[in-house]
N, C-alpha and C positions, 0 to 999 in steps of 0.2 A: 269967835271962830264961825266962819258960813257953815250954813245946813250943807252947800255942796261939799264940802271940803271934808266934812264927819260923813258923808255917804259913799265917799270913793278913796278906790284905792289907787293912787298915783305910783306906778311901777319904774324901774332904771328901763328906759326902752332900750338901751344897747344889748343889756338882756336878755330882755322880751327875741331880740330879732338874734341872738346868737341861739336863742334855744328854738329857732324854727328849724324844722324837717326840711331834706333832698326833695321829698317827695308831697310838698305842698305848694303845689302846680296853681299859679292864679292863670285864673280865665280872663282870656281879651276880650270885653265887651262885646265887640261883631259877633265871636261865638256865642256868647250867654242870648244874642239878637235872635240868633239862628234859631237857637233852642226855645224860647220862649215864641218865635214864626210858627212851630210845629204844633202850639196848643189853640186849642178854640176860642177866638179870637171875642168871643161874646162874652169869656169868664173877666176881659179886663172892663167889661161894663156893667158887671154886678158887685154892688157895693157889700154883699155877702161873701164873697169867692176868696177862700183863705189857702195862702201862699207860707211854704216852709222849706228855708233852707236849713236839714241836716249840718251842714260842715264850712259854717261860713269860711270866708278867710279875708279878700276884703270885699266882701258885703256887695258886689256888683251885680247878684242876683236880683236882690231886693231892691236897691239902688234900680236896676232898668225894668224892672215891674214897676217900681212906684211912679217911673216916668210914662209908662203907660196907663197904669190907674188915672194920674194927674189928668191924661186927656180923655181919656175915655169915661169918667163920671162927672166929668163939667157939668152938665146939662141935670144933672139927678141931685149935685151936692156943689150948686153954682159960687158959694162961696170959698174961696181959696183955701181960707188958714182952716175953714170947716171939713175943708175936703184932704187938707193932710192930717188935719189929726184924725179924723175918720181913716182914713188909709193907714198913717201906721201904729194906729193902737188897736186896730180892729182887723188888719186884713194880712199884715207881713211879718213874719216871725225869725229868728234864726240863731242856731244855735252855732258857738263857735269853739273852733279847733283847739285855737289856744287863747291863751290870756291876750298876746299882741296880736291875735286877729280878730278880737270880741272889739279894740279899740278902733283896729282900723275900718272893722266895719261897720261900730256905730257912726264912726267919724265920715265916711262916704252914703251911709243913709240918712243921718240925722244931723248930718254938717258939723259934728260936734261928740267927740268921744265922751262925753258925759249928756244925756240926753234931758237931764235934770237941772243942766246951765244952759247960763241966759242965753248960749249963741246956739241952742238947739232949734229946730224949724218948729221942732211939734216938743210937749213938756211932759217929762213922765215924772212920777214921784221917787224914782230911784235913780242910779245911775247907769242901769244896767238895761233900762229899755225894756224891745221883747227881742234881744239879743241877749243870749244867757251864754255864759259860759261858768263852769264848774272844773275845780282839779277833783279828777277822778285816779283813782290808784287803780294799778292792775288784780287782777285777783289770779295769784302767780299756784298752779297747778304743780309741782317740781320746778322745772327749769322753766316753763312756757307759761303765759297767762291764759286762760281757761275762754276765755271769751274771743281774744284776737291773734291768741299765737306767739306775741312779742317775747323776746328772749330779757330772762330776769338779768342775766347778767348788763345787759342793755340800759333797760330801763327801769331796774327798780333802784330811783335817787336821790338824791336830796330835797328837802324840799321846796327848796329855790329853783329848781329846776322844772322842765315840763316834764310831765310821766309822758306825752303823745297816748294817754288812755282815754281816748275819744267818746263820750260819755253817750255818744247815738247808739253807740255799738257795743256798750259796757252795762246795757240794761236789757232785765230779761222782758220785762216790759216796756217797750219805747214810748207806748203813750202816757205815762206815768211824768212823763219828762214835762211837757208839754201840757196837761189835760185838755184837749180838745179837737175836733174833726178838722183834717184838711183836704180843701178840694185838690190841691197842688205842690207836690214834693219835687222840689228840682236843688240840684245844687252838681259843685265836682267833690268830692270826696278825697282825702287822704289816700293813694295808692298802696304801699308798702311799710313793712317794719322789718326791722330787723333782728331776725330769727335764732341767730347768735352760731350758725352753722358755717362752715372754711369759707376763710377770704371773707366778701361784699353779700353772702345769699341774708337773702333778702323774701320776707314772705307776703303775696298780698292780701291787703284788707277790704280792697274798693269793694268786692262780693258779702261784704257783711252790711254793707250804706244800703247797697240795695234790697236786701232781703228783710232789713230791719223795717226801712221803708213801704216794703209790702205789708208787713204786721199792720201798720198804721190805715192801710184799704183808703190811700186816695182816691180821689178820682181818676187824678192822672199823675204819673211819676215819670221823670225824665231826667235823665246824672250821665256826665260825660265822665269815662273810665278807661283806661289802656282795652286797646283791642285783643288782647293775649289770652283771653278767657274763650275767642274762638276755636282755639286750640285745645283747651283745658290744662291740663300739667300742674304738679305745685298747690293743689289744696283747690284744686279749679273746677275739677272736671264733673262734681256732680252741680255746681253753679251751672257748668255750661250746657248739660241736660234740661236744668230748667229754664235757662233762658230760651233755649233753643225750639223748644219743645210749648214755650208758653205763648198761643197763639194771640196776647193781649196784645204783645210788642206790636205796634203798625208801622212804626218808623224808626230806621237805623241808618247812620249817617257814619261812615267809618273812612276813615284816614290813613292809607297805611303809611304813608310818611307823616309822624307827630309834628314835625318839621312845619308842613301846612297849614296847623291847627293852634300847634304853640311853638311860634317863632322859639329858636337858637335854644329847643327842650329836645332830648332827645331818649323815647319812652322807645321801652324795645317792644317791636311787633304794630305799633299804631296807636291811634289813638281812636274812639268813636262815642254816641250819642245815641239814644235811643229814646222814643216815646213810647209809654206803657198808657195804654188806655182800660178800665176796670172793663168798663161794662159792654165794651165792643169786643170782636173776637173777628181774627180774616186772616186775611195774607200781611204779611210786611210789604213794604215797598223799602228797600234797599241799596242805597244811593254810596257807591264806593268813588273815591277822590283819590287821584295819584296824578301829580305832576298836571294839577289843571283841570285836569279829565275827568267828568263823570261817567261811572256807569251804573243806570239808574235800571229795576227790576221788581218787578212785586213776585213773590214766593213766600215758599215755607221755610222758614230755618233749618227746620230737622231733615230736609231730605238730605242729607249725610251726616256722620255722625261727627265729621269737621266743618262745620260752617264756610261756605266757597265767598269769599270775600267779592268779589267781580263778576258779573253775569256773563261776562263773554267768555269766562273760564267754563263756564258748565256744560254747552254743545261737547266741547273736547273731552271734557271727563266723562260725561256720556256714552261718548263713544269708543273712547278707551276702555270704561268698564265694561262693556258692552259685550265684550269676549270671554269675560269669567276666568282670563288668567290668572296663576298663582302671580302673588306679588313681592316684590322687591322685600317688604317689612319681614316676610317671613323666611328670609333668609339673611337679614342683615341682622349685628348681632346685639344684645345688650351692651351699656355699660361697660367696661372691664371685660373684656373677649378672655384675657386671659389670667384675670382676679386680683388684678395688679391695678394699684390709684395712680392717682396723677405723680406722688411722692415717690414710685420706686423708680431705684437705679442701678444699675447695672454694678456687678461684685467681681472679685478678683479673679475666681476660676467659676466657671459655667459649659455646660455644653450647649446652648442656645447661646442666639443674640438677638437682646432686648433693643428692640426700638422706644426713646424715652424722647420728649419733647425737643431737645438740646441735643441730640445725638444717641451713639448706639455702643454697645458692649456687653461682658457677657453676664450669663445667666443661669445658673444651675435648672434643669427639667425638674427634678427631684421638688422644686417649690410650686411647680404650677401640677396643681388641681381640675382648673376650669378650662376649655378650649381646646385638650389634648387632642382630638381628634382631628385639629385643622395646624395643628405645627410642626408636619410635614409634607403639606399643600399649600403650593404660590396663592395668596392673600391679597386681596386688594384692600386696600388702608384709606381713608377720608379722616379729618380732624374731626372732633368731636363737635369747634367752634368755626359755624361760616366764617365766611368769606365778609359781608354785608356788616357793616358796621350798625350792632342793637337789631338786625334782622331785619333793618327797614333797604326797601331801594339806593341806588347813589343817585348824584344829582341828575344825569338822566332817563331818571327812573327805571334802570334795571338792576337787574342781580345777576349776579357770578354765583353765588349758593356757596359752591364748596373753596377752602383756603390752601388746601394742599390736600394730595392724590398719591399715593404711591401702589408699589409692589414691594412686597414683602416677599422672598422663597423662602423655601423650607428648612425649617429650622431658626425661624423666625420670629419671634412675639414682638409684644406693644403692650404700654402702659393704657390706663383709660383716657389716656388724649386724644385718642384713636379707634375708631369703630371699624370690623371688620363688614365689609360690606359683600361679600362671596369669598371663598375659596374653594381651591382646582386643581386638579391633578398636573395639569398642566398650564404652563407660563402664557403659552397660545390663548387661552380661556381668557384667563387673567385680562392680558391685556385689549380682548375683544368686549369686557366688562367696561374698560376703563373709556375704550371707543363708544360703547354705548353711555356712559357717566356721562361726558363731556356734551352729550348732545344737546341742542337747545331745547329738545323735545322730554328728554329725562328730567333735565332742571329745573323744566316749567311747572310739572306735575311735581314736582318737589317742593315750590314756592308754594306751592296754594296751602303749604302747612310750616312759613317762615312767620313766626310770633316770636322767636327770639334769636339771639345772636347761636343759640346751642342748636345743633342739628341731633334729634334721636331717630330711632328706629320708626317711629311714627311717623315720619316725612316720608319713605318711601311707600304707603302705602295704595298711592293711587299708581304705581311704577310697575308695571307687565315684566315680569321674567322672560328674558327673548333665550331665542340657542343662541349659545355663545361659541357654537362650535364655526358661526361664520361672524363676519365684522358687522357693524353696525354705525349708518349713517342718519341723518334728518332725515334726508328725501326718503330712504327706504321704510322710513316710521312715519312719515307723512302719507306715505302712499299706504303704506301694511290697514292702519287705521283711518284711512278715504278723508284726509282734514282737507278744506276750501281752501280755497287761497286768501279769505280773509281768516281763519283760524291760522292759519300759518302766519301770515303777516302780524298777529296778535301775538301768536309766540313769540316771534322776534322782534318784537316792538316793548318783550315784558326783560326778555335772557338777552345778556350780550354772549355772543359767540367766544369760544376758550379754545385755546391750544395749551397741550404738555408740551413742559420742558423742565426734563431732570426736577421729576417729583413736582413742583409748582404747577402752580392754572397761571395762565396768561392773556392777555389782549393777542 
């Protein structure tokens, strides 16, 4: 029996690739190109400069590093086979997801899933390379595991199965994993798990690759992650204070259509890149992609506490904030206006009537607690879920925002599939509200906070409260707030134009 043969373990691949994750997004080469353009170009000709992918999956990290190591130390380590096994026992490391992507990725850096046989480039004495993967078990807290969140009922399972317990993000100390300094942590990480909460929710993990990654004090770190942490929400939002806030970041490459970044994937809110550089500290420069188009910007992160994805959005926001109006957020409502889920439906006798997704009927007052003071006042109602399919743009590249618009009178409720977004003594108000929703001017400032298919209370809040005691058009909000004719042209190059009709938005 071979020495290879007692060193590996040969697994069922059909397995292997039935227990891979939704959310184990491989990167297209060109992108990993991009990303590795963004680092100092000098570290691929120091035969010291040590490289670590976190979350392998198939190994195209290391793979197009080592294609540039291969040229860039020619001259320093001019024999060949000298210069990849110098390269990958000494400079590329990476740790993987799962069991089938530890194979595929030795198999794409080392031409050979087992790196210990003959068809391997370079020879190690194991099988496993410096490609490591381990099954890690969760360390389950009640229902949740302690570390990443993931729902026990999910995944605590057999043990033929993957646990998805990421063993980057399963250690209180990450260098322990590893022992030793890296000048370079790049990699894309796992996204989400699932949290074991109604229907598909889903919680993310990408913000623990990269915080873990910080522990470790690269030189430089750079991991391609859903854009949605611009927003914060969902276990986000103190990530998104420190990303925001941490002036290491120099460069950020954001996608709001994933669509452009990873063909026929479709991540809601975008997808983006960034470089972390230790020992520099400035502005970002800020490079936003939509349908082609760059719009490129050096700034700070934190000058709002939502990160404005596009620079051409910021003169308008400027200038809209610029009056210190009360806004849209502090009048639009929570969740559940009237303490009712997306499950309630209307009952036999009621003096109210319930608006429920499917239709309407009635409702006893006696059960509602929350909202009493607004269901006797004409209501303006918006879906809780755009319009925008995952929150990204449509093919060209604009958004509608909202899926449906109503009016509610009095004596009215709604389930939570429904956000009240004003009510009014009168129907007049109402629907001077609704003139103003529909604008391309209202919607625009409502995009600049689309990370997901859900719209909350949060979206309105770069939106000026007008009097609604008269109507409201574009031009009269183009001209109230003094926008150029190239801010204008932007708006409408971002919002297609709507028209009501009976409750819908339309072309």
């Amino acid at each position: 029996m071979s020495d290879l043969y007692l060193k590996t373990y040969n697994p069922d691949v059909l397995t292997c690739l039935a227990n891979l994750s939704n959310d184990e997004v491989f990167t297209p080469p060109d992108i990993v190109s991009k990303m590795l353009d963004m680092l100092p170009q000098n570290l691929f000709s120091d035969k010291n400069t040590t490289f670590l992918d976190p979350a392998c999956k198939s190994g195209v990290f290391l793979r197009e590093i080592a294609k540039r190591l291969l040229v860039s130390l020619e001259k320093e380590i001019p024999n060949r086979q000298k210069r990849i096994d110098h390269i990958f026992h000494n400079q590329l490391f990476g740790i993987a997801i799962t069991e089938m992507t530890s194979l595929l990725s030795r198999r794409s850096v080392y031409c050979s899933k087992y790196p210990n046989g003959k068809y391997s480039i370079t020879k190690f004495d194991d099988a496993e390379g410096n490609i490591r993967f381990r099954r890690i078990e969760h360390d389950w807290q009640g229902e949740k595991c302690k570390y990443c969140g993931a729902s026990k009922s999910e995944y605590d399972r057999d043990e033929t199965l993957e646990t998805h317990a990421y063993e980057f993000i399963h250690a209180i100390k990450p260098e322990e994993i590893i022992d030793m300094k890296f000048d370079v942590i790049i990699g894309n990480p796992p996204y989400q798990l699932s949290d074991g909460g109604f229907g598909v929710s889903a919680k993310p993990i990408y913000h623990h690759f990269v915080r873990q990654a910080k522990k470790l004090n690269p030189r430089f770190l750079s991991m391609i992650i859903p854009s949605r942490w611009f927003g914060g929400g969902k276990g986000l939002d103190e990530f998104r204070k420190e990303m925001l806030s941490d002036d290491r970041i120099r460069q950020l490459i954001d996608y709001e259509n994933a669509n452009e970044c990873f063909p026929s994937v479709d991540i809601a809110g975008g997808i983006c890149y960034f470089l972390w550089d230790r020992d520099k500290k400035g502005l970002c420069t800020v490079k936003n992609i939509l349908n082609n188009k760059e719009s490129i910007s050096e700034r700070k992160l934190d000058e709002y506490e939502i990160f404005i994805r596009n620079a051409n959005a910021l003169s308008i926001i400027k200038k809209v904030l610029s009056g210190h109006e009360e806004k849209m957020s502090e009048q639009v409502t929570s969740r559940k206006p009237f303490g009712l889920d997306t499950l309630a439906r209307p009952k036999k006798n009621g003096d109210l009537l319930l608006r429920w997704q499917n239709g309407e009927g009635p409702y006893p007052s006696d059960e509602i607690s929350i909202g009493i003071e607004m269901i006797n006042k004409w209501k303006v109602i918006t879906s809780y879920v755009g319009f925008d399919h995952a929150g990204q743009p449509g093919k060209d590249g604009k958004r509608k925002v909202f899926s449906k618009i109503d009016i509610l009178p009095p004596k009215t409720i709604c389930t939570e599939t429904y956000l009240v977004i004003g009510n009014y003594n009168t129907k007049k108000e109402a629907e001077n509200l609704i003139c103003y929703m529909k604008t391309q001017f209202f919607r625009f400032l409502m995009s600049q906070f689309m990370f997901s298919h859900h719209i909350t209370k949060v979206a309105y809040q770069f939106v000026p409260i007008q009097d609604f005691s008269e109507s409201w058009t574009d031009e009269k909000l183009y001209k109230k707030y003094k926008l150029t004719k190239e801010e204008i042209l932007f708006i409408e190059s971002m919002i297609r134009p709507m028209e009501i009709k009976d409750g819908e938005l339309d072309d």
